[in-house]
N, C-alpha and C positions, 0 to 999 in steps of 0.2 A: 160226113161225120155224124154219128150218133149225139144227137142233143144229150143223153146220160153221160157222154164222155166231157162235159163240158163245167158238169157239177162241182163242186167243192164241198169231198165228202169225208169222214173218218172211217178206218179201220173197221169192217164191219158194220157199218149202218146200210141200212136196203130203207127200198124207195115202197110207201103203203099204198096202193092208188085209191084213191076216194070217190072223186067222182071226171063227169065230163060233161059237156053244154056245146050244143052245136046251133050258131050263131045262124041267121039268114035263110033267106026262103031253100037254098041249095044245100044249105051247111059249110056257107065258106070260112065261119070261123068257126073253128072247133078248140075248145079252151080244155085244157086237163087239170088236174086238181092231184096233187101225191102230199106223203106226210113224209118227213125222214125219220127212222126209228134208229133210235141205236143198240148196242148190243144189253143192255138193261131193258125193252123194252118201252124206252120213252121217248117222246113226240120234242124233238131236238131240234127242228126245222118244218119247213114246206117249198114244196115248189110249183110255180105254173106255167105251165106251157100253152103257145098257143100256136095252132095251125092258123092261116090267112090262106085260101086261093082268090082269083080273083075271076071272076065267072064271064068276062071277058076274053078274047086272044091277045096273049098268047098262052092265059091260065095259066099266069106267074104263082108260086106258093114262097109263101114268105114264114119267119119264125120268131118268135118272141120266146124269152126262157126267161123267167125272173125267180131266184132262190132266197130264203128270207130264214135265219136264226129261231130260235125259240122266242126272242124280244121284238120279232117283227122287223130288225135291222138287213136292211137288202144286201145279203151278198153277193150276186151278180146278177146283173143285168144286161143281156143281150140280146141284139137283132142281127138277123140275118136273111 
């Protein structure tokens, strides 16, 4: 499943990407950085994502998604 399919999103809002930071000497964590915009143009939310591998075997990959309102309130929170 697509982590975007997991969002809590309105009618028209798209996702801004801003940035990205890769964590560890290999880059096992890689953290992303989006805005939610809506259809006026304004910054209505954020999201972050994050990749985990684990640079051991069996190089399990793990996922964090955390979405947050314009007031900072977490709308979801997930691991997987």
């Amino acid at each position: 499943m697509n982590w975007k399919n997991k969002l809590k999103l309105r009618e028209g809002d798209e996702l801004k990407f801003i940035s990205e930071f890769k964590a560890g000497h290999l880059g096992q964590k890689e953290r992303y950085n989006y805005e939610i915009i809506n259809t006026q143009g304004e910054v209505v939310g954020r999201i972050k994502y994050v990749e985990h591998t684990l640079t051991t075997p069996p190089f399990t990959e793990s996922y964090t998604l955390q979405q947050y309102d314009r007031n900072e309130n977490e709308i979801i929170s997930e691991s997987w």
